[in-house]
C-alpha positions in Angstrom: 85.9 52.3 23.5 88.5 50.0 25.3 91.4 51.4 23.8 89.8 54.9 25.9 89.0 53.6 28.7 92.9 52.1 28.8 94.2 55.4 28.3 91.9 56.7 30.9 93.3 54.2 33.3 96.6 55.0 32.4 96.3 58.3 33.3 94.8 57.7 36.2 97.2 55.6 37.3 100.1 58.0 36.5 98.5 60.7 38.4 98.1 58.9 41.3 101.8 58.0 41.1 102.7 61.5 41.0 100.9 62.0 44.3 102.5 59.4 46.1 105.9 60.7 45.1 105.4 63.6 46.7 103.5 62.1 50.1 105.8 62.0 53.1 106.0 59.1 55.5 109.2 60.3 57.7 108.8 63.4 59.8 112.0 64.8 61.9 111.3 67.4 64.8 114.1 69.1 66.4 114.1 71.8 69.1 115.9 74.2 67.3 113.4 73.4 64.1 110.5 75.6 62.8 106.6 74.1 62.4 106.8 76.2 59.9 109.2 73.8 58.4 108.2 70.7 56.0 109.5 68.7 58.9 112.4 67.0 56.7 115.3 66.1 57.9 117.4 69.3 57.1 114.3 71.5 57.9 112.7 69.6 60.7 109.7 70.7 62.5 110.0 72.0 66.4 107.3 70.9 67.8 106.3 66.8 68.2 103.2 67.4 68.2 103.5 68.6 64.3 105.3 66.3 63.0 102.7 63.6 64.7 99.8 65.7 63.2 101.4 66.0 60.2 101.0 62.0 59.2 98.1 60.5 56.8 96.3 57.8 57.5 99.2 55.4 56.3 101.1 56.9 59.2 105.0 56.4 59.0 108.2 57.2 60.8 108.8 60.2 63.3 112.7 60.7 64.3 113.4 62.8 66.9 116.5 65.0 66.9 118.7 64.9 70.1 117.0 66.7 73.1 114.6 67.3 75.8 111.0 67.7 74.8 108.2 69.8 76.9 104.9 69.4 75.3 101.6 67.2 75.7 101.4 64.9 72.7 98.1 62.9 71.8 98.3 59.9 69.2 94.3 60.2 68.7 93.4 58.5 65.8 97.0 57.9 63.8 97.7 54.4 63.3 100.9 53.1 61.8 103.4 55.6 63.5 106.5 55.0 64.8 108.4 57.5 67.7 111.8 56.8 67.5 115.1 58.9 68.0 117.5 59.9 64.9 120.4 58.0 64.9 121.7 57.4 68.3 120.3 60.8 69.7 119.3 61.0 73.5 115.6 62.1 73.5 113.8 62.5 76.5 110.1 62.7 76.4 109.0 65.3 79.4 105.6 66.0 79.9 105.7 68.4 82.9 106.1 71.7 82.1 109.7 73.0 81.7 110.7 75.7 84.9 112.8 78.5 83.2 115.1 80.4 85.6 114.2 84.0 86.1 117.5 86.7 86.7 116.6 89.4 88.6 
């Protein structure tokens, strides 16, 4: 009976270490990314906002690509998160809405 509850535990523990291989703490989002993306950093996501969504509870690191950013972003309930740019990227966080010139 203890020898199968050992192997039980070993399993368990194995399995669980398989899932936290494959959880991601670092998110990348650059403008010229996809959310369809796994936001990585050579697929990143486009949008902020889904890369911040995209955390667990254990939260992690964001990186933010080299740009301009339009878009309303609400850290509601994420803990442990940390917005900073990649590298030495210029990132500037704009929450008006962006004016788009019109050619007539």
């Amino acid at each position: 009976m203890l020898i199968m509850n050992k192997k039980k535990l070993l399993s368990l523990g194995l399995l669980l270490s398989v899932f936290s291989v494959f959880a991601q703490s670092n998110y990348y989002g650059f403008k010229a990314g996809s959310d369809l993306n796994i936001g990585s950093e050579s697929l990143p996501f486009k949008t902020l906002s889904k890369a911040l969504n995209s955390f667990d509870a254990l939260g992690g690191n964001c990186f933010i690509k080299e740009g301009t950013y339009h878009e309303s972003i609400i850290i509601d309930g994420k803990n442990n998160i940390t917005i900073q740019p990649y590298n030495s990227d210029i990132v500037i966080l704009d929450g008006t809405v962006e004016i788009i010139k019109q050619v007539f």
